[in-house]
PDB file of N, CA, C and O in Angstrom:
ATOM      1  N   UNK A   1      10.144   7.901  15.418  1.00  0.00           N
ATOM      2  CA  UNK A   1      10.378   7.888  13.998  1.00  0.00           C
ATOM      3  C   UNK A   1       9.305   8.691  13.255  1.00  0.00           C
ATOM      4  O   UNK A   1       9.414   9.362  12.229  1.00  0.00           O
ATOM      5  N   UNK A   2       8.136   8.428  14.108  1.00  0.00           N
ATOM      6  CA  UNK A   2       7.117   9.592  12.817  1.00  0.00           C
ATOM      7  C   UNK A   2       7.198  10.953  13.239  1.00  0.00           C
ATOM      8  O   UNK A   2       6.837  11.790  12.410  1.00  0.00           O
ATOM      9  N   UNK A   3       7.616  11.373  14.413  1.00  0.00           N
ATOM     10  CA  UNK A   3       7.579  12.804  14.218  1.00  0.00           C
ATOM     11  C   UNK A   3       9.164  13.231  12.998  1.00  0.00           C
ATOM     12  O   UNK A   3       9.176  14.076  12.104  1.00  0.00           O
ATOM     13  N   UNK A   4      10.287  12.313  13.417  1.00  0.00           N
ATOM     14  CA  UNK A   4      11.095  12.459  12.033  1.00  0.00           C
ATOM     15  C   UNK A   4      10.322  12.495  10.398  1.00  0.00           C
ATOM     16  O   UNK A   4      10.571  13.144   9.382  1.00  0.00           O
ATOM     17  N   UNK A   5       9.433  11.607  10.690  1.00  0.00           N
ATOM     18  CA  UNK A   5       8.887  11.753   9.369  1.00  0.00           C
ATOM     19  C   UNK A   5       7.923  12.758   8.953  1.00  0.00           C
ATOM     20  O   UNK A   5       7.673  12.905   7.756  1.00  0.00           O
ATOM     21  N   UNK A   6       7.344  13.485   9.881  1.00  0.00           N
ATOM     22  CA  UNK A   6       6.594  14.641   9.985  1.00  0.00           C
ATOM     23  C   UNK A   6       7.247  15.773   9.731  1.00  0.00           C
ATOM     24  O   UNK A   6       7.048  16.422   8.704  1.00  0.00           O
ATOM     25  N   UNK A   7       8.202  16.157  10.772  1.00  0.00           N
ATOM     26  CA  UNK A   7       9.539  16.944  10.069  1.00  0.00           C
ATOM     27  C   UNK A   7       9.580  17.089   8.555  1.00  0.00           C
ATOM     28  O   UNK A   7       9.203  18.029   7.856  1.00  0.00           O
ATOM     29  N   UNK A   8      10.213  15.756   8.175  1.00  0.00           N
ATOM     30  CA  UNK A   8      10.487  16.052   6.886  1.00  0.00           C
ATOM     31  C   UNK A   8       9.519  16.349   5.769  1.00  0.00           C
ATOM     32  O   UNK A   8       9.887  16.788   4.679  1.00  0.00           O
ATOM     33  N   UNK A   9       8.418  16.124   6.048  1.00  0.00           N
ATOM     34  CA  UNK A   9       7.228  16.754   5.374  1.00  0.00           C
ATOM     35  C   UNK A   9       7.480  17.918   5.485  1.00  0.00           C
ATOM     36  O   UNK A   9       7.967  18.536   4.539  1.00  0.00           O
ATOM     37  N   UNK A  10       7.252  18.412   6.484  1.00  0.00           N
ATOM     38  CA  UNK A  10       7.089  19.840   6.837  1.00  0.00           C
ATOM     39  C   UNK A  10       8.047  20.701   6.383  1.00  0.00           C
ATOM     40  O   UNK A  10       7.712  21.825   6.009  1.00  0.00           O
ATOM     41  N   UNK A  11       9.359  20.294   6.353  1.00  0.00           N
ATOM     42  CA  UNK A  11      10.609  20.989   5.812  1.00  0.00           C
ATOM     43  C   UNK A  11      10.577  20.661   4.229  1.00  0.00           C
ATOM     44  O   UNK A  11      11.256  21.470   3.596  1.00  0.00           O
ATOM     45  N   UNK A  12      10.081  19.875   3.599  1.00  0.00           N
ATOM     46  CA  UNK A  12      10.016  19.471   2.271  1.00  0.00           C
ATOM     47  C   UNK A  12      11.332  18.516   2.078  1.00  0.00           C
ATOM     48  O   UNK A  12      11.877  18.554   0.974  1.00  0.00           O
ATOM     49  N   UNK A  13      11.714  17.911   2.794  1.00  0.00           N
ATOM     50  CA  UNK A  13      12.903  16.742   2.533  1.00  0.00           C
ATOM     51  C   UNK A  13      11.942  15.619   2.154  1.00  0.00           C
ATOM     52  O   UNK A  13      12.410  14.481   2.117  1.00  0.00           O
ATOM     53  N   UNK A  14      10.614  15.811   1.860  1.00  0.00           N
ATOM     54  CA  UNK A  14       9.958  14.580   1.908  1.00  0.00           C
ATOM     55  C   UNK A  14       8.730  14.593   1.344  1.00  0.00           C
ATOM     56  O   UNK A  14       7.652  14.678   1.932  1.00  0.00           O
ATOM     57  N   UNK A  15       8.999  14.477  -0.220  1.00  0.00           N
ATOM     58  CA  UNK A  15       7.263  15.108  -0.978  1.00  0.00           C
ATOM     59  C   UNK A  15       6.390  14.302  -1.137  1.00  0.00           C
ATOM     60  O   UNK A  15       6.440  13.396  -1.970  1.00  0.00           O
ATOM     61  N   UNK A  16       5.509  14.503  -0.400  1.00  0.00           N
ATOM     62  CA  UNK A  16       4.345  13.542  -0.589  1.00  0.00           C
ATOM     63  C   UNK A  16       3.707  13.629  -1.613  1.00  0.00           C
ATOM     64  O   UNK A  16       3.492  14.674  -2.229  1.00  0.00           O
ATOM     65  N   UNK A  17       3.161  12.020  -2.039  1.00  0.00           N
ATOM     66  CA  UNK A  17       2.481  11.849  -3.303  1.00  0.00           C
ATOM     67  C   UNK A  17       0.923  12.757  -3.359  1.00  0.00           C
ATOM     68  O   UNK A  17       0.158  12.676  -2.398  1.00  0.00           O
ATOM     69  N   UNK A  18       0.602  13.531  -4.470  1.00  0.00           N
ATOM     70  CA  UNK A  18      -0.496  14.120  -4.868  1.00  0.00           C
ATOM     71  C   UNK A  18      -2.262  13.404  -4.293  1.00  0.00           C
ATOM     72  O   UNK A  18      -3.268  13.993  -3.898  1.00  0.00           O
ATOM     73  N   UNK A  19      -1.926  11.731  -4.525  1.00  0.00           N
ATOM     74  CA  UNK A  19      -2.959  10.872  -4.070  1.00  0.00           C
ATOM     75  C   UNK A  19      -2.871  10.959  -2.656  1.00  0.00           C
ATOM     76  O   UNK A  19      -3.977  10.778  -2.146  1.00  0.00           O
ATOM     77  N   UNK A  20      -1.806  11.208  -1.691  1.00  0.00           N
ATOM     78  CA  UNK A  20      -2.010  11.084  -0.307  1.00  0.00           C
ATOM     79  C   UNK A  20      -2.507  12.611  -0.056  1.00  0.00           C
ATOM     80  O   UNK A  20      -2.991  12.846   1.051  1.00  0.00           O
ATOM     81  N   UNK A  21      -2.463  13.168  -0.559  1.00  0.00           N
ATOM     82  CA  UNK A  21      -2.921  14.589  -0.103  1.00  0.00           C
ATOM     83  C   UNK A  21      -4.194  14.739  -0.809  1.00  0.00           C
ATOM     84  O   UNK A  21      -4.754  15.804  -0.547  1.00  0.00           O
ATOM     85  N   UNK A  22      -4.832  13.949  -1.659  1.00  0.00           N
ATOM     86  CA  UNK A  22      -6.424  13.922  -2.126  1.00  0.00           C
ATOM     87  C   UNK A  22      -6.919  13.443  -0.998  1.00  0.00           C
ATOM     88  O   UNK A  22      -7.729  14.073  -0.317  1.00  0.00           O
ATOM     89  N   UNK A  23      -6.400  12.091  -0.651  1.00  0.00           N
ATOM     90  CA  UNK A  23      -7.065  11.094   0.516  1.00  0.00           C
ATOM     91  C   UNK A  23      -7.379  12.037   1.814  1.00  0.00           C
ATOM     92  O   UNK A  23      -8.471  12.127   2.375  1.00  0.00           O
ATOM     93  N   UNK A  24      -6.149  12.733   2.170  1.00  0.00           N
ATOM     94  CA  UNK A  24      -6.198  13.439   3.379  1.00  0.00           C
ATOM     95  C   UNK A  24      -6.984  14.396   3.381  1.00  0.00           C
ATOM     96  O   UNK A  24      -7.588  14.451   4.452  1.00  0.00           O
ATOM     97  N   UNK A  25      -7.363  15.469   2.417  1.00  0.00           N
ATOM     98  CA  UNK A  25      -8.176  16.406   2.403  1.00  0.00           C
ATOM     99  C   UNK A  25      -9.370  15.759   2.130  1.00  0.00           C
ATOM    100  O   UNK A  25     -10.254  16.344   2.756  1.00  0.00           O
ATOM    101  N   UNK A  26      -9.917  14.630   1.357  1.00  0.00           N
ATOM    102  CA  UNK A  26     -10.856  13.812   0.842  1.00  0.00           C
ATOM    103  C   UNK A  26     -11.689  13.075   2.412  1.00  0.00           C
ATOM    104  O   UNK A  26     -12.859  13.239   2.757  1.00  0.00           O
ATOM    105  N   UNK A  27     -10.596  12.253   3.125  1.00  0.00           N
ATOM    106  CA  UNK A  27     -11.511  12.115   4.586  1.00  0.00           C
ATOM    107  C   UNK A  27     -11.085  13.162   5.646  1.00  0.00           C
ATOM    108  O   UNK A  27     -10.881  12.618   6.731  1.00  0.00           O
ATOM    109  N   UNK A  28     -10.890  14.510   5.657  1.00  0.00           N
ATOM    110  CA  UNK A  28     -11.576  14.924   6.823  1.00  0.00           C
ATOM    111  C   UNK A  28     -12.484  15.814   5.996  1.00  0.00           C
ATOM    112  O   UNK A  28     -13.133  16.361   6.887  1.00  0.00           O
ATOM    113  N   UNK A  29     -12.951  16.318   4.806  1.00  0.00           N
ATOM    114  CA  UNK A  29     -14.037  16.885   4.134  1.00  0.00           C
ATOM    115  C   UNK A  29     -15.031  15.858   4.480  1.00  0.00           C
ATOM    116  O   UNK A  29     -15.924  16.433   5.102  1.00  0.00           O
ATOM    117  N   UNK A  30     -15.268  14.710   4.376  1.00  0.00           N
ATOM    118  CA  UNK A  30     -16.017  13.360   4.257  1.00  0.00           C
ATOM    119  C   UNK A  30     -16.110  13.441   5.701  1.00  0.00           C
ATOM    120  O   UNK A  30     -17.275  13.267   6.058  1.00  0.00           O
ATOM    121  N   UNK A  31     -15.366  13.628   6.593  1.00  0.00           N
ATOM    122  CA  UNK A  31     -15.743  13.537   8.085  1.00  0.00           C
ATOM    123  C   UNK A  31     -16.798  14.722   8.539  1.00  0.00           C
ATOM    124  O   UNK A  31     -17.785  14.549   9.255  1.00  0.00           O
ATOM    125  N   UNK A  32     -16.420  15.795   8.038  1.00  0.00           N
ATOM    126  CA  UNK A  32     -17.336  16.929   8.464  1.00  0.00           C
ATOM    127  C   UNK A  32     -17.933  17.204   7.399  1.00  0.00           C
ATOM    128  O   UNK A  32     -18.363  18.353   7.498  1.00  0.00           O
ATOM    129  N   UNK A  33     -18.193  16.748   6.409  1.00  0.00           N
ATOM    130  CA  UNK A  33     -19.571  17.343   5.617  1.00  0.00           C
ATOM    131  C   UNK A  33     -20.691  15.870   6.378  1.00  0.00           C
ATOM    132  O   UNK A  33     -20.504  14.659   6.498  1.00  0.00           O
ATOM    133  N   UNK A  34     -21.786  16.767   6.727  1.00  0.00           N
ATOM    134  CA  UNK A  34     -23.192  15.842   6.930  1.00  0.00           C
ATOM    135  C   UNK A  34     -23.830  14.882   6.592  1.00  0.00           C
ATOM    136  O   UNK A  34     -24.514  14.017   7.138  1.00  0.00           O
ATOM    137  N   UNK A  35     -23.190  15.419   4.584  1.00  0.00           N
ATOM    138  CA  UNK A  35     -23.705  14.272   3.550  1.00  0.00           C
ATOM    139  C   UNK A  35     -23.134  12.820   3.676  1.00  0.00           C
ATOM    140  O   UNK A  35     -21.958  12.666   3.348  1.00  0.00           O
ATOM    141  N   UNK A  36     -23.734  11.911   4.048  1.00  0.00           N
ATOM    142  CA  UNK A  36     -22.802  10.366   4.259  1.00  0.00           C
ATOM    143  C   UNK A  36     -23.363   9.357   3.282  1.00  0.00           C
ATOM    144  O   UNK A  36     -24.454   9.547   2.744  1.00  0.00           O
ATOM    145  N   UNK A  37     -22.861   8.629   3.123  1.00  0.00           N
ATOM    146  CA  UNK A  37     -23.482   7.212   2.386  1.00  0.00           C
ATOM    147  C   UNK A  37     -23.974   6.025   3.024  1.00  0.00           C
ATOM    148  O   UNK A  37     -24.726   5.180   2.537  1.00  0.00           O
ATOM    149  N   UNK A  38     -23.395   6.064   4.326  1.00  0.00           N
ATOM    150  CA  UNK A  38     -24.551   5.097   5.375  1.00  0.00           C
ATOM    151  C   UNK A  38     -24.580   6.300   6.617  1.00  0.00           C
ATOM    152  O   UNK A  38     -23.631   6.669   7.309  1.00  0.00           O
ATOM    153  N   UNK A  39     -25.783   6.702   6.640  1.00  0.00           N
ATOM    154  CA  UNK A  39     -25.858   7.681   7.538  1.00  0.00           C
ATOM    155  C   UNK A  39     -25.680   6.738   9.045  1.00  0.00           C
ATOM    156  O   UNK A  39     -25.980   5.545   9.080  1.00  0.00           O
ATOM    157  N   UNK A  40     -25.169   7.460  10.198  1.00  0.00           N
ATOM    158  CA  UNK A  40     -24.971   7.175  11.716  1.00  0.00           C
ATOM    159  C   UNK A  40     -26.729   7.419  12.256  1.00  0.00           C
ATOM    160  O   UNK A  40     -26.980   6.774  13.275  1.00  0.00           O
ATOM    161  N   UNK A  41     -27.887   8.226  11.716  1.00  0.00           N
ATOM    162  CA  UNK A  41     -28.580   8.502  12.333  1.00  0.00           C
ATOM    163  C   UNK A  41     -29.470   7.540  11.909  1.00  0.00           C
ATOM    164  O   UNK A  41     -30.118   7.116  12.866  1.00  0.00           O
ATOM    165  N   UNK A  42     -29.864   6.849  10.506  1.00  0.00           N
ATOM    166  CA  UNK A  42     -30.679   5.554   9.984  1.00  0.00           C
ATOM    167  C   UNK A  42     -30.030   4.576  10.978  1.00  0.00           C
ATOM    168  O   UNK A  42     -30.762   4.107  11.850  1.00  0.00           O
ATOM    169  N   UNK A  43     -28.705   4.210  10.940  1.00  0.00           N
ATOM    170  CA  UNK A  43     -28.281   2.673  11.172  1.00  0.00           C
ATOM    171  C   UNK A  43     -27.725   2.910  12.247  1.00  0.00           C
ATOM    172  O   UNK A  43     -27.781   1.799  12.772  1.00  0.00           O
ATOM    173  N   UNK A  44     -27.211   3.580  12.979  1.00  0.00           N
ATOM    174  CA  UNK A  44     -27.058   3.657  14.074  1.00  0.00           C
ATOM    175  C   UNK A  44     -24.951   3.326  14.297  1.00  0.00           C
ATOM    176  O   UNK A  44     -24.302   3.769  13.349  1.00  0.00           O
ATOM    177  N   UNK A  45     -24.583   3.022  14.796  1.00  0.00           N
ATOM    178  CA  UNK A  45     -22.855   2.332  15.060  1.00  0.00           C
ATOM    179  C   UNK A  45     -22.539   1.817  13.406  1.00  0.00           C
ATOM    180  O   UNK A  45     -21.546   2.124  12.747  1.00  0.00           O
ATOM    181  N   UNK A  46     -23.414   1.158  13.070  1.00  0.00           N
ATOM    182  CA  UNK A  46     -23.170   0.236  11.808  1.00  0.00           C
ATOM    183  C   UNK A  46     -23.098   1.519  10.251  1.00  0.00           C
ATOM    184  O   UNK A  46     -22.708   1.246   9.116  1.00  0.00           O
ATOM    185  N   UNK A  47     -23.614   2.865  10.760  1.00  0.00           N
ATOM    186  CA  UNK A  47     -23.202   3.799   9.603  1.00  0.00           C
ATOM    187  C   UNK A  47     -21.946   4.559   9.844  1.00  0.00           C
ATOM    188  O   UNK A  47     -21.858   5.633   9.248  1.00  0.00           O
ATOM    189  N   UNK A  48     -20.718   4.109  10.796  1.00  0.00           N
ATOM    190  CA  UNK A  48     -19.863   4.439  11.313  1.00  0.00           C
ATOM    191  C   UNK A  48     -18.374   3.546  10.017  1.00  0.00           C
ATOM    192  O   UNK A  48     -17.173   3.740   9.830  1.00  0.00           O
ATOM    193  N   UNK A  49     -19.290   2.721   9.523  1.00  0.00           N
ATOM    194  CA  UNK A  49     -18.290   1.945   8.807  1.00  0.00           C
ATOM    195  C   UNK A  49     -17.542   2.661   7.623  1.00  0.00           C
ATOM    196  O   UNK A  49     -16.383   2.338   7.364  1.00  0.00           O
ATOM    197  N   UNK A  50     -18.252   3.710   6.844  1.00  0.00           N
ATOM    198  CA  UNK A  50     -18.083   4.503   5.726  1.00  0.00           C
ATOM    199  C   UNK A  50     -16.640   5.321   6.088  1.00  0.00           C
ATOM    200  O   UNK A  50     -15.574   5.529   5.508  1.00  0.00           O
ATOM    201  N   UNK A  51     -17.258   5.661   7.411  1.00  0.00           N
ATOM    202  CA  UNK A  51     -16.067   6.637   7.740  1.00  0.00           C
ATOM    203  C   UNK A  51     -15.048   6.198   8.060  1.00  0.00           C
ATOM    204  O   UNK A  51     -14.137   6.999   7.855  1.00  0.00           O
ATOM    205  N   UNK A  52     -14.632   4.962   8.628  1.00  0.00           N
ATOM    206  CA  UNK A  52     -13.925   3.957   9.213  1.00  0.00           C
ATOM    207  C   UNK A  52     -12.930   3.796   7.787  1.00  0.00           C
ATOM    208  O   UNK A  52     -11.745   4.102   7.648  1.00  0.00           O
ATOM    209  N   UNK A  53     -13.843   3.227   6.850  1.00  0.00           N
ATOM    210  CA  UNK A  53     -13.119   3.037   5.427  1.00  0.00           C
ATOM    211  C   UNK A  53     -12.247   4.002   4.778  1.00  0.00           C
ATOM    212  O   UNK A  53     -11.211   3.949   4.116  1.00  0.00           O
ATOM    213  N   UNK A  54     -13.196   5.084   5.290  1.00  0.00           N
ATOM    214  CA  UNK A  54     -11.996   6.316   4.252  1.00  0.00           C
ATOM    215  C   UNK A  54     -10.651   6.569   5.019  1.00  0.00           C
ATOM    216  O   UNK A  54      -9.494   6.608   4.601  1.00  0.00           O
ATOM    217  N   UNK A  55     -11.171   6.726   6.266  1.00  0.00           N
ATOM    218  CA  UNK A  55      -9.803   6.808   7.300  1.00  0.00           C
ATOM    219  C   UNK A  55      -8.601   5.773   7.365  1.00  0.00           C
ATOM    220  O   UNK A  55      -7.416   5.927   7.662  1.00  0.00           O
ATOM    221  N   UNK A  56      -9.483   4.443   6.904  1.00  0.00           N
ATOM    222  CA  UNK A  56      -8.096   3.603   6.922  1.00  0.00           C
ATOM    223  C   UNK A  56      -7.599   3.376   5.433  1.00  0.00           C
ATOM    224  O   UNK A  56      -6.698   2.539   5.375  1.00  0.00           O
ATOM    225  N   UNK A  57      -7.938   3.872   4.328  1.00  0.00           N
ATOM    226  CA  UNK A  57      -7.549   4.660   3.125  1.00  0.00           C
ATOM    227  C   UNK A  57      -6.555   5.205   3.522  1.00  0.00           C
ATOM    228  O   UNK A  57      -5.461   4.773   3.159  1.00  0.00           O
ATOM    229  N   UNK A  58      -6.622   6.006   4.145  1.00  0.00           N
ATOM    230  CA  UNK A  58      -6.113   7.623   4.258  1.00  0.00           C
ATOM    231  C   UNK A  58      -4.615   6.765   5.104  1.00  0.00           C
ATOM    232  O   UNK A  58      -3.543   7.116   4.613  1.00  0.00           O
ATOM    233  N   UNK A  59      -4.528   5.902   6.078  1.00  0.00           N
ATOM    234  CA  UNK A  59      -3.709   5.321   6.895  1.00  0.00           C
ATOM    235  C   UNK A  59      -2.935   5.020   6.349  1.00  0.00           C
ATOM    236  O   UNK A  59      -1.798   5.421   6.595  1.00  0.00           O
ATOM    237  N   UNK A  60      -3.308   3.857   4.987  1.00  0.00           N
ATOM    238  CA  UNK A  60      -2.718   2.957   4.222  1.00  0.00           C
ATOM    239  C   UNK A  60      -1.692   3.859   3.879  1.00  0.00           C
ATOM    240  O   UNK A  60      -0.556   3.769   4.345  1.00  0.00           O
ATOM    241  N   UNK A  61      -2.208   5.103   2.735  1.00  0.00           N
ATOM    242  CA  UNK A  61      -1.525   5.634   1.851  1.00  0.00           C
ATOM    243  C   UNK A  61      -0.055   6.396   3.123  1.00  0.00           C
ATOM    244  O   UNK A  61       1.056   6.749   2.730  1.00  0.00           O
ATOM    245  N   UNK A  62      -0.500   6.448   4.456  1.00  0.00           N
ATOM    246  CA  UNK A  62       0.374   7.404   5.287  1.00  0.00           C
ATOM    247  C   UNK A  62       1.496   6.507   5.344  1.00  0.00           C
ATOM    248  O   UNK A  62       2.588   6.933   4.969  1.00  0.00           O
ATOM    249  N   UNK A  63       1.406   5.549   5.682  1.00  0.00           N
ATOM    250  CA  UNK A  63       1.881   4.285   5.983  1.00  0.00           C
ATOM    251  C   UNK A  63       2.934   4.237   4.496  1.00  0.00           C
ATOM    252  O   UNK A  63       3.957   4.895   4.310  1.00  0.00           O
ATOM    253  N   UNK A  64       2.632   3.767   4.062  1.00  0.00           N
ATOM    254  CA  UNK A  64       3.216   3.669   2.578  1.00  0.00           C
ATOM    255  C   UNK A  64       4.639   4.947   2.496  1.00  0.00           C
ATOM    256  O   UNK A  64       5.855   4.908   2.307  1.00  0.00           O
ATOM    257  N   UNK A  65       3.431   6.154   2.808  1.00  0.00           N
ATOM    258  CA  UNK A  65       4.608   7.315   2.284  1.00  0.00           C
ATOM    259  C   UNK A  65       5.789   7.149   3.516  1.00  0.00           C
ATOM    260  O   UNK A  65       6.969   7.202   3.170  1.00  0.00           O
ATOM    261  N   UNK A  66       5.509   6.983   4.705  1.00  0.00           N
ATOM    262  CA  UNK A  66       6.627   6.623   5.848  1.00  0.00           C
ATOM    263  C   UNK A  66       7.562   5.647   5.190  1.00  0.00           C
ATOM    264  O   UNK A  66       8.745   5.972   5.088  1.00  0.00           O
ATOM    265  N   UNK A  67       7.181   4.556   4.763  1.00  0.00           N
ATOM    266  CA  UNK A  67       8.223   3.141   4.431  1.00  0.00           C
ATOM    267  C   UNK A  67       8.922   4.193   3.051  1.00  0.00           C
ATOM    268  O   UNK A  67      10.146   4.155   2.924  1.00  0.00           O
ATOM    269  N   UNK A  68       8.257   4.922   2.258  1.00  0.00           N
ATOM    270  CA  UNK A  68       8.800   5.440   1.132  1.00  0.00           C
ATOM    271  C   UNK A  68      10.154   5.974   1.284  1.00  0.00           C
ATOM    272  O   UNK A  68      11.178   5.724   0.648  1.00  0.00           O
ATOM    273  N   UNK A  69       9.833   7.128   2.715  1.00  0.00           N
ATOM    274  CA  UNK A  69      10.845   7.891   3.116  1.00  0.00           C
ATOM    275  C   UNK A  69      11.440   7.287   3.833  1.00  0.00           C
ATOM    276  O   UNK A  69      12.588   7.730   3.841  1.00  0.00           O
ATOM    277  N   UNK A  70      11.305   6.307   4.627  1.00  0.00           N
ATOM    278  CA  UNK A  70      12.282   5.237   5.230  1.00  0.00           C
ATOM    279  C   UNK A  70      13.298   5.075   4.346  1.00  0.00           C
ATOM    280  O   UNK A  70      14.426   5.493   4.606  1.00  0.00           O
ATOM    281  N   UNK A  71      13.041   4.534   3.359  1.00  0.00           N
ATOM    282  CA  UNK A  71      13.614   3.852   2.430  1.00  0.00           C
ATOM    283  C   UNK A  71      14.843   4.753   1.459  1.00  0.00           C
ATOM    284  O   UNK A  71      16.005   4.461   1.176  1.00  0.00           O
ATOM    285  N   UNK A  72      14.152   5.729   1.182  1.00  0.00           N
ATOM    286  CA  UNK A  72      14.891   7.229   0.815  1.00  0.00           C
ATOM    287  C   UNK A  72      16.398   7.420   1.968  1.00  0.00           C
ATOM    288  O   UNK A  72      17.445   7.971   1.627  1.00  0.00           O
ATOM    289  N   UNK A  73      16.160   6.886   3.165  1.00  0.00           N
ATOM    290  CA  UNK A  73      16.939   7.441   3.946  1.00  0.00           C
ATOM    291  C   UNK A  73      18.275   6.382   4.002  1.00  0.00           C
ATOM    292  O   UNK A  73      19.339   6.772   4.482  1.00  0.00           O
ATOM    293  N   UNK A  74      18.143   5.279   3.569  1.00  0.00           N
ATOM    294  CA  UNK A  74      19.009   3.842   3.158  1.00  0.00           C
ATOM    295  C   UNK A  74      20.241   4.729   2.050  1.00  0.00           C
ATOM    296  O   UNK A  74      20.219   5.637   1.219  1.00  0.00           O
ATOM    297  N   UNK A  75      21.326   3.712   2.729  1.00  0.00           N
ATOM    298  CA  UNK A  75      22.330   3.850   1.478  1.00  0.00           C
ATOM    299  C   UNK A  75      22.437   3.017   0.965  1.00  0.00           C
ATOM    300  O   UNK A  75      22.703   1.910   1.435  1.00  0.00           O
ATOM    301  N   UNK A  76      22.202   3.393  -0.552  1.00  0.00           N
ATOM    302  CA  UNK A  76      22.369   2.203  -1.503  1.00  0.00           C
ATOM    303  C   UNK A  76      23.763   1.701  -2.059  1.00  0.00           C
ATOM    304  O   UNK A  76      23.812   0.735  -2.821  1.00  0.00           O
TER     305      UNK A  76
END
């Protein structure tokens, strides 16, 4: 079902919201820029959490847009 839903991204049967495409460009910029807010090199595993957070941000909103287009695909 998600590569169907990937598809339809990709073909535009399926427009994703403006906020899921901040999030998405927002954590992998946040993954590869250096600058962190609990650095991995002070705290060690435990500055791993920051990144953890944005990514499951980023999940939520994916998640969401799937049930969206699920739902799109129902006859009413």
């Amino acid at each position: 079902m998600w590569w169907s839903f990937l598809k339809a991204i990709k073909t535009r049967e399926h427009r994703v919201a403006p906020t899921t495409w901040v999030a998405a460009v927002a954590a992998l910029v946040y993954t590869v820029v250096p600058i962190d807010l609990i650095p991995e090199l002070v705290l060690g595993p435990l500055g791993l959490v920051d990144d953890v957070g944005i990514w499951g941000i980023f999940a939520v909103l994916i998640v969401r847009e799937q049930r969206r287009w699920q739902a799109s695909l129902r006859p009413e």
